[in-house]
C-alpha positions as CSV (number, residue, x, y, z in Angstrom):
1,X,0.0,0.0,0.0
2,X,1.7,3.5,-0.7
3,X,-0.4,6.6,0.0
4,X,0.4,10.3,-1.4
5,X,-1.0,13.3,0.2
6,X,0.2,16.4,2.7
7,X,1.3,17.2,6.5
8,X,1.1,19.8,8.3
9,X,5.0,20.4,9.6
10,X,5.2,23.0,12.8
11,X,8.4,23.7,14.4
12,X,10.2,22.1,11.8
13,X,8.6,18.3,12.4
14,X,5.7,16.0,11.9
15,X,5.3,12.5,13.5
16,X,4.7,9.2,13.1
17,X,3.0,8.1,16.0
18,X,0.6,6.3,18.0
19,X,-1.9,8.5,19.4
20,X,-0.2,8.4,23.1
21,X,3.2,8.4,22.5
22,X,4.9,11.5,24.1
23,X,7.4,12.9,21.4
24,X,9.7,14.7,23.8
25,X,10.4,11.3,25.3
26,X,13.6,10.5,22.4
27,X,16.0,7.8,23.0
28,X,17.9,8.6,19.5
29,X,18.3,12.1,17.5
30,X,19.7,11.9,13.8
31,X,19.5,14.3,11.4
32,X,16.6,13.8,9.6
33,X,14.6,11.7,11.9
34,X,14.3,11.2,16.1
35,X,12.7,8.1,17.6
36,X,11.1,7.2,20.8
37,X,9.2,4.6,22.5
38,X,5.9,4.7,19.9
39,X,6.9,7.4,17.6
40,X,9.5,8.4,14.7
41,X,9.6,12.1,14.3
42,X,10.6,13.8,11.2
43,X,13.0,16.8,11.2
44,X,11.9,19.1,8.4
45,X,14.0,22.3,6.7
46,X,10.6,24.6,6.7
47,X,9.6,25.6,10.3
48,X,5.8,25.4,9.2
49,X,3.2,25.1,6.6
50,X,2.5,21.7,4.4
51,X,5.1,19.4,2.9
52,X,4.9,16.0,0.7
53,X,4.7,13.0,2.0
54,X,4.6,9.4,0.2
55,X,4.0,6.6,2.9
56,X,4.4,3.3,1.4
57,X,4.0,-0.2,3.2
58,X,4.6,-2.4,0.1
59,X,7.6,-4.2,1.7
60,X,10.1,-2.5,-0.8
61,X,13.4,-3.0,0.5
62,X,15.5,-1.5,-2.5
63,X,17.8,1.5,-0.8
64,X,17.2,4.7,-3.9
65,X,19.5,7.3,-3.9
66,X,18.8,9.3,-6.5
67,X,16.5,12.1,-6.1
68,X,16.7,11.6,-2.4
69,X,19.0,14.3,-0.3
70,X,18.6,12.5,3.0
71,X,18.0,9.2,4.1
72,X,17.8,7.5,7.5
73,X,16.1,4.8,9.4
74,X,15.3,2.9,12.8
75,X,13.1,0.4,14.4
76,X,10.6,0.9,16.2
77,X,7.8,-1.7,18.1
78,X,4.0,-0.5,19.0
79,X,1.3,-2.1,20.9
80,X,-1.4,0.6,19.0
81,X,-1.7,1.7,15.0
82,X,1.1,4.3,13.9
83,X,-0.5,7.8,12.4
84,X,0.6,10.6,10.7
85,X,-0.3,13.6,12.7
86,X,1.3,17.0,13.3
87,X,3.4,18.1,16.8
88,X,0.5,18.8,18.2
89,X,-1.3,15.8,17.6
90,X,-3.7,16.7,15.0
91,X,-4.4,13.7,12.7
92,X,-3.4,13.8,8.8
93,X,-6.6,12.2,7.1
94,X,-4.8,11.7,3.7
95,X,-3.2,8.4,5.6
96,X,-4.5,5.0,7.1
97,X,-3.4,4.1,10.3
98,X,-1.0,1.2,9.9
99,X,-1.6,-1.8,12.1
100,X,0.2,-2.2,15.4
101,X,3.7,-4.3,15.1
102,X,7.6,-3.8,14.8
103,X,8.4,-2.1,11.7
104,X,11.9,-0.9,10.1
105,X,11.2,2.7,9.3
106,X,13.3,4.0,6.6
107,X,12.6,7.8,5.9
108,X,14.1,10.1,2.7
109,X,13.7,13.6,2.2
110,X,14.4,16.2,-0.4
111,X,13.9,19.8,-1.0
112,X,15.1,21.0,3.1
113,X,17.3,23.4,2.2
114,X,15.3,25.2,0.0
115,X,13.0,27.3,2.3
116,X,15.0,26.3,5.4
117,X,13.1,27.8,8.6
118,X,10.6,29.5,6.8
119,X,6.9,28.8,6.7
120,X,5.7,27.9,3.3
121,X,1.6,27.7,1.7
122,X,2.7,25.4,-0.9
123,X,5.0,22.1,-0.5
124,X,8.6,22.9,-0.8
125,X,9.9,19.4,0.2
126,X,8.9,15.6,-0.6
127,X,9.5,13.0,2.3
128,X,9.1,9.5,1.4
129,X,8.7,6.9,4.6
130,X,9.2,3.0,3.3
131,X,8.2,0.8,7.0
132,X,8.5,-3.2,6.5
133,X,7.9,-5.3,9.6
134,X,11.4,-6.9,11.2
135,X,12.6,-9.1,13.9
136,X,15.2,-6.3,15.1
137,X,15.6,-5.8,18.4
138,X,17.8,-2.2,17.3
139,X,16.4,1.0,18.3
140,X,18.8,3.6,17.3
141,X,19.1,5.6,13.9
142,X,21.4,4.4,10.9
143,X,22.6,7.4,8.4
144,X,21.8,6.1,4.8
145,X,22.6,8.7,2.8
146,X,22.9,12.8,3.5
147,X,24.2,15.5,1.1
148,X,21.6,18.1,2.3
149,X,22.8,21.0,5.0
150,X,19.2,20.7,7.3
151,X,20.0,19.8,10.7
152,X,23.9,18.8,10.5
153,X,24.7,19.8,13.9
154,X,22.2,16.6,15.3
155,X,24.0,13.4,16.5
156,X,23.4,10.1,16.5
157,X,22.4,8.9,20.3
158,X,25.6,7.0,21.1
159,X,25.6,3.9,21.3
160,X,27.3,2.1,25.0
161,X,28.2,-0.9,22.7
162,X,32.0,-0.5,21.6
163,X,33.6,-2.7,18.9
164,X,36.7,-4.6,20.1
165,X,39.7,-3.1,19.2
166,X,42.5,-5.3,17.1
167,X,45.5,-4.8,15.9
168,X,45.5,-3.8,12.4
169,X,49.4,-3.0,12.2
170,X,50.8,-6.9,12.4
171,X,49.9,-10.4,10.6
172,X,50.5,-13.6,11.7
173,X,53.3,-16.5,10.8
174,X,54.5,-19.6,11.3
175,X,58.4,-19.4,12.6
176,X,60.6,-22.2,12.2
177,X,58.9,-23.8,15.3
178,X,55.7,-23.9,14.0
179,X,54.9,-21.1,16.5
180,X,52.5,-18.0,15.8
181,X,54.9,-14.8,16.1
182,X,53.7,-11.3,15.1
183,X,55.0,-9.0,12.3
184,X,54.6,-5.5,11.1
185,X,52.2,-6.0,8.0
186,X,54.8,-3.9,6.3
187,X,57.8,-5.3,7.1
188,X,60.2,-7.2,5.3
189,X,59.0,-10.6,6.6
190,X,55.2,-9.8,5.9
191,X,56.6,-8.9,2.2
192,X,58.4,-12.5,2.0
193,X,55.2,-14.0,3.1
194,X,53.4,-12.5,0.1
195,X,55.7,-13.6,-2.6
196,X,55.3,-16.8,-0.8
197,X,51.7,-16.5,-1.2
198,X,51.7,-15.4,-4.7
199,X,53.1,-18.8,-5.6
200,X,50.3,-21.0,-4.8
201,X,51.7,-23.2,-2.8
202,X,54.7,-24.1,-5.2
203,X,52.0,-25.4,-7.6
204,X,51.0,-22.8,-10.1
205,X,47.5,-22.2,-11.2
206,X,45.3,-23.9,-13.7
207,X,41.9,-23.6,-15.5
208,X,39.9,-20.3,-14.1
209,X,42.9,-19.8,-11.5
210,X,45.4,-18.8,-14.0
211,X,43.3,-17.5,-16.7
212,X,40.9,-15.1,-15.0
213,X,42.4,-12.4,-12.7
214,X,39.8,-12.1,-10.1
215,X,39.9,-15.7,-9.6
216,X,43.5,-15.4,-9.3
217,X,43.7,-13.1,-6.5
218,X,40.8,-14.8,-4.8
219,X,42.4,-18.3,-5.0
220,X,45.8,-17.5,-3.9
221,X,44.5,-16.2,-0.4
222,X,43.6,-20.1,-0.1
223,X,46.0,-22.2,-2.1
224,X,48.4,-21.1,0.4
225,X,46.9,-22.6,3.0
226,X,45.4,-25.8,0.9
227,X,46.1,-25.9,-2.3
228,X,44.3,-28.7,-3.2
229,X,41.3,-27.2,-1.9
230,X,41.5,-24.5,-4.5
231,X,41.4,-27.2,-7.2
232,X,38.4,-29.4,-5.6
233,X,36.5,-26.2,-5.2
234,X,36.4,-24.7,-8.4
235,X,35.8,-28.4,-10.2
236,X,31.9,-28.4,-8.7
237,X,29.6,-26.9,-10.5
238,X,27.6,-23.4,-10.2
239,X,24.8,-24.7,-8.6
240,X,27.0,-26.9,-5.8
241,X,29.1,-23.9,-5.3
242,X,26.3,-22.0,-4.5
243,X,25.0,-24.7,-2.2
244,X,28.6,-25.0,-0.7
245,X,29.1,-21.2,0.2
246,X,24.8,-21.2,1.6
247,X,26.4,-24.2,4.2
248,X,29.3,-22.0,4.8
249,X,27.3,-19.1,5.9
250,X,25.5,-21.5,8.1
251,X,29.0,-22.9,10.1
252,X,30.4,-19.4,10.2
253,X,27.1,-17.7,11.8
254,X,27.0,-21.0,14.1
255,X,30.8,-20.2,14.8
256,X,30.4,-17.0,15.4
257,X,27.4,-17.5,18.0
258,X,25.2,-15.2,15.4
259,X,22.1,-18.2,15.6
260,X,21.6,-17.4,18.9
261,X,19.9,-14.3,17.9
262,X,16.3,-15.6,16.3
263,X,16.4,-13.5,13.1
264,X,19.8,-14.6,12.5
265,X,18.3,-18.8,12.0
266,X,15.4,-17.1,10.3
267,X,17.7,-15.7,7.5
268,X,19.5,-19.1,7.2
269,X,16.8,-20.5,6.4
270,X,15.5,-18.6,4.1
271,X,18.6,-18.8,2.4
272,X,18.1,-22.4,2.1
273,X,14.8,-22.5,1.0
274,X,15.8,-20.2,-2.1
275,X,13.8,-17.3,-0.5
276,X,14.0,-13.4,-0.1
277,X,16.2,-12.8,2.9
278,X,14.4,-10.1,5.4
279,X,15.2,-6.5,5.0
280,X,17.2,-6.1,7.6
281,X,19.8,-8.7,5.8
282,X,19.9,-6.1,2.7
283,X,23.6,-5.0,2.6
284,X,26.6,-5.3,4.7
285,X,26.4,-1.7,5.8
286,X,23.3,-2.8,7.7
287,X,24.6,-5.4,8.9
288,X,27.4,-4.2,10.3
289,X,25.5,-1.2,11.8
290,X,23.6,-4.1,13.6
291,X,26.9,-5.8,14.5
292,X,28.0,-2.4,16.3
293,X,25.1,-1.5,18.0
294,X,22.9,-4.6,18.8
295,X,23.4,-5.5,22.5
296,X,22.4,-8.8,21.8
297,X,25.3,-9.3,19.4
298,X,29.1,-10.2,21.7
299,X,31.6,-9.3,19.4
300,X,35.1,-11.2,20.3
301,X,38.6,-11.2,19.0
302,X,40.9,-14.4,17.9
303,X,44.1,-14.6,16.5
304,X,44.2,-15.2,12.7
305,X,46.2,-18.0,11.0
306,X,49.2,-17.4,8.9
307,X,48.9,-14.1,7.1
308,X,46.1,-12.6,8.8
309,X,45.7,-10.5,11.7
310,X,43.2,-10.3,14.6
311,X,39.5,-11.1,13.6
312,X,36.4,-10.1,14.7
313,X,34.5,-13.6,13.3
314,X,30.9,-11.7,13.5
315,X,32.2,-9.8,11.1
316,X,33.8,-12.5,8.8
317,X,30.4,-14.6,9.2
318,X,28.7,-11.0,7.0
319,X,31.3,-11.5,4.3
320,X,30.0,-14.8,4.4
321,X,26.2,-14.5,4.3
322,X,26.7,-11.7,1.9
323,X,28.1,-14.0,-1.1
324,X,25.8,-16.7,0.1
325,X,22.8,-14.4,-0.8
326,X,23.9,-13.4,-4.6
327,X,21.9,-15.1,-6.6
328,X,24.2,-16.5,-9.2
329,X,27.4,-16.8,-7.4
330,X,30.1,-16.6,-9.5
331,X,33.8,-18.5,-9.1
332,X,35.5,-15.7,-7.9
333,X,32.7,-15.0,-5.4
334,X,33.0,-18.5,-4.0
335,X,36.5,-18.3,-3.3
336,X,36.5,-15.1,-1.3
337,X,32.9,-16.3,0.5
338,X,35.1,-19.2,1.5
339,X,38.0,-17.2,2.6
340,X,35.9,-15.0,5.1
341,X,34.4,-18.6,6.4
342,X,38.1,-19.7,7.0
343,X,38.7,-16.2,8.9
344,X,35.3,-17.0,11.2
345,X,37.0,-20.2,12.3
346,X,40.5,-18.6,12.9
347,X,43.4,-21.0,13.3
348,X,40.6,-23.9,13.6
349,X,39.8,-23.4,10.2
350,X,41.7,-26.8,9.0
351,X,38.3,-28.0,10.9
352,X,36.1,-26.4,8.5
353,X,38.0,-27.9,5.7
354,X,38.0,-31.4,6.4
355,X,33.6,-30.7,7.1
356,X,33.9,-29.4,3.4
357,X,35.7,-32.5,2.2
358,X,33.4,-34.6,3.8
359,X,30.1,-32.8,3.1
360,X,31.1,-31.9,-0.5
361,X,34.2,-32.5,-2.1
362,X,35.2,-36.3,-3.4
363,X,38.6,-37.7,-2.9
364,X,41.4,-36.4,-5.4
């Protein structure tokens, strides 16, 4: 369902609201939009007078940019139908009310600049609000997209959730002793590394590996550490591969202790059963705005195997589920989807390699 019509904007806002939400009550302040318990409030460029709005409750998930000078959204959950109504309360009639539930709320704007703190007769600005229903559990406001000057000096609420920090300076390898030891990334013995690397485990490339580049690259961040593997992966089919990297997203989010978290299983599934993954799974910017800021979410550290650093595997698991979900997959695609499920598992990933031979891969 997508209605068109006009609001009434004073003091530079209008609401989307249950009728006895309190809009002073925020818990998260962007730049285009607020949010509280019941109620998204929308931060307009005009102080008063009518403005555009498109409400839409088709379920389109699809983020547009063009045309659009501001985009932001959040999540909010409410026990009584969401209106459209002014500051003041005064009802919109152009607009349904839209059934009580948890919805992602994704709001766009245009035009603030224009007449900014003025009151207008006519509509000066168009504001387009997408909602979908969710499983989230997040409740602060994700910046989409902004190249408009209304409002820049609102913040984000900050979040009390702080990502673990790693050492991005130094890789691991393997010393003489068969011991982890830590260099600088950019040292000498990180660059003998990866000429090592480059040589595909003293067994050059064939078929796709050596004669398309993106394979290449994605391959040799593998071959090093089984180069068979590289070989027995690239022999299946399309189809298999894509069935191979869908069980891979599976391990990693088990690894990372992401299907502890409902929606998580839900989208595993529907990644199985060849269905539309929920829109809160749309990109990895999404996702790892959820990462950051769900509390549900631990986020831990492990040391990485030869070559890599530290890892946060919640966010190897993404790179994961986001190859998993293309459609087609292509070779190249397989082979980095496989690397991040190698980087979830860390320096156990030789386990994940002998689940793929057995589940997958037939003696060579």
């Amino acid at each position: 369902m997508s209605e068109t019509g006009t609001v009434q904007v004073d003091h530079h806002q209008f609401l989307l609201s249950t009728i006895d939400a309190d809009p002073t009550d925020a818990t998260a302040e962007g730049t285009l939009i607020w949010t509280g318990p019941g109620f998204v409030c929308v931060l307009t460029g005009i102080a008063n007078g009518p403005a555009t709005l498109i409400l839409d409750c088709t379920a389109d998930t699809e983020l547009r940019f063009d045309d659009w000078e501001a985009i932001e959204e959040t999540v909010i959950e409410t026990d009584s139908p969401l209106q459209v109504m002014s500051l003041d309360g005064d009802l919109t009639e152009h607009f349904l009310a839209i059934a009580a539930g948890r919805y992602r709320v994704r709001v766009h704007a245009r035009g603030r600049d224009t007449h900014f703190d003025l009151g207008v007769t006519e509509p000066t600005e168009t504001y387009l609000i997408q909602l979908t229903t969710t499983t989230s559990q997040f409740a602060g406001i994700t910046r989409l997209h902004k190249i408009d000057d209304a409002h820049t000096v609102a913040v984000t609420a900050p979040t009390t959730k702080q990502r673990p920090q790693i050492d991005a300076e130094h890789i691991y390898l393997l010393n003489e002793g068969k011991t982890y030891a830590k260099v600088d990334r950019f040292g000498p013995e990180a660059y003998a590394f990866y000429a090592r690397r480059e040589a595909f485990g003293g067994r050059q490339p064939t078929g796709l590996a050596l004669l398309d580049l993106s394979v290449k690259g994605a391959a040799s961040m593998i071959a090093y550490l089984d180069r068979d593997l590289v070989d027995e992966v690239l022999a299946l089919s399309g189809p298999v591969q894509q069935v191979l990297i869908r069980w891979c997203a599976r391990q990693a989010f088990e690894r990372a202790g992401l299907t502890t978290i409902p929606d998580f299983r839900t989208v595993l599934d529907a990644l199985d059963a060849g269905a539309t993954a929920p829109p809160d799974f749309a990109n990895a910017s999404l996702l790892g705005q959820r990462l950051d800021t769900d509390p549900q979410i631990k986020l831990t550290v492990v040391p990485g195997f030869e070559g890599i650093g530290d890892l946060i595997p919640q966010f190897s698991a993404i790179g994961v589920y986001m190859y998993a979900a293309v459609p087609a997959i292509e070779p190249w695609q397989t082979l980095t989807a496989l690397h991040s499920a190698l980087c979830t598992f860390g320096r156990d990933y030789p386990e994940l390699i002998a689940r793929i031979r057995r589940e997958f891969l037939a003696p060579m």
